[in-house]
C-alpha positions in Angstrom: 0.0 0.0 0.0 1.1 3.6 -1.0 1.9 6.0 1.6 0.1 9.0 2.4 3.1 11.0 0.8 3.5 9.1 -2.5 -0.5 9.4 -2.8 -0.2 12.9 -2.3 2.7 13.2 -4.9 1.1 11.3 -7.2 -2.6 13.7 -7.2 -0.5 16.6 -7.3 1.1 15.4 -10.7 -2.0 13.8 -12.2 -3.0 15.9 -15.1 -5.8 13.9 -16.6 -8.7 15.8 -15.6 -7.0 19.3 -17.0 -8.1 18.9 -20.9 -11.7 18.1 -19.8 -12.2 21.2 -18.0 -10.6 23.1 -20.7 -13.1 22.0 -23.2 -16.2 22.3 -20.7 -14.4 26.1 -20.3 -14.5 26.4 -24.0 -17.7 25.0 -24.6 -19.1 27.3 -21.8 -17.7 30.2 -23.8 -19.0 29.2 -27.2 -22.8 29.0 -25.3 -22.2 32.1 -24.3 -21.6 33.9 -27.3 -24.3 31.9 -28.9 -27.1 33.3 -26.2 -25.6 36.5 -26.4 -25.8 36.8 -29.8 -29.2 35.5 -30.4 -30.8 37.5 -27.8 -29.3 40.7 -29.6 -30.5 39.4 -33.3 -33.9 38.5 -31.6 -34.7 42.4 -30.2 -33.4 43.4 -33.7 -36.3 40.9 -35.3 -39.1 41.6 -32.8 -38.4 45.5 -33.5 -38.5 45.0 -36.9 -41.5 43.2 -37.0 -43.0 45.7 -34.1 -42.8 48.4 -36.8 -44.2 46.1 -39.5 -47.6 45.8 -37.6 -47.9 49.3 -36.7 -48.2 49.8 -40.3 -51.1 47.9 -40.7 -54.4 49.3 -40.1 -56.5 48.2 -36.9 
């Protein structure tokens, strides 16, 4: 069995779990952007369309 200290060195080098989080960081990013930019294109549409109907007659 591995003492406490060899354990502790061994966790401390272990690097496995490093890429994951980097692509959940990324991929966190990306859906950012995404919702960012659809929410801005969406008030664009929904004013365009505003002014559409207030065209038309009631």
């Amino acid at each position: 069995m591995k003492s406490l200290i060899a354990l502790s060195r061994d966790f401390r080098r272990d690097d496995r779990g490093a890429t994951a989080i980097e692509y959940c960081m990324i991929a966190a990013a990306i859906s950012l952007a995404i919702v960012t930019s659809i929410t801005t294109i969406g008030a664009s549409v929904l004013g365009f369309f505003q002014q559409a109907a207030a065209g038309f007659p009631s």
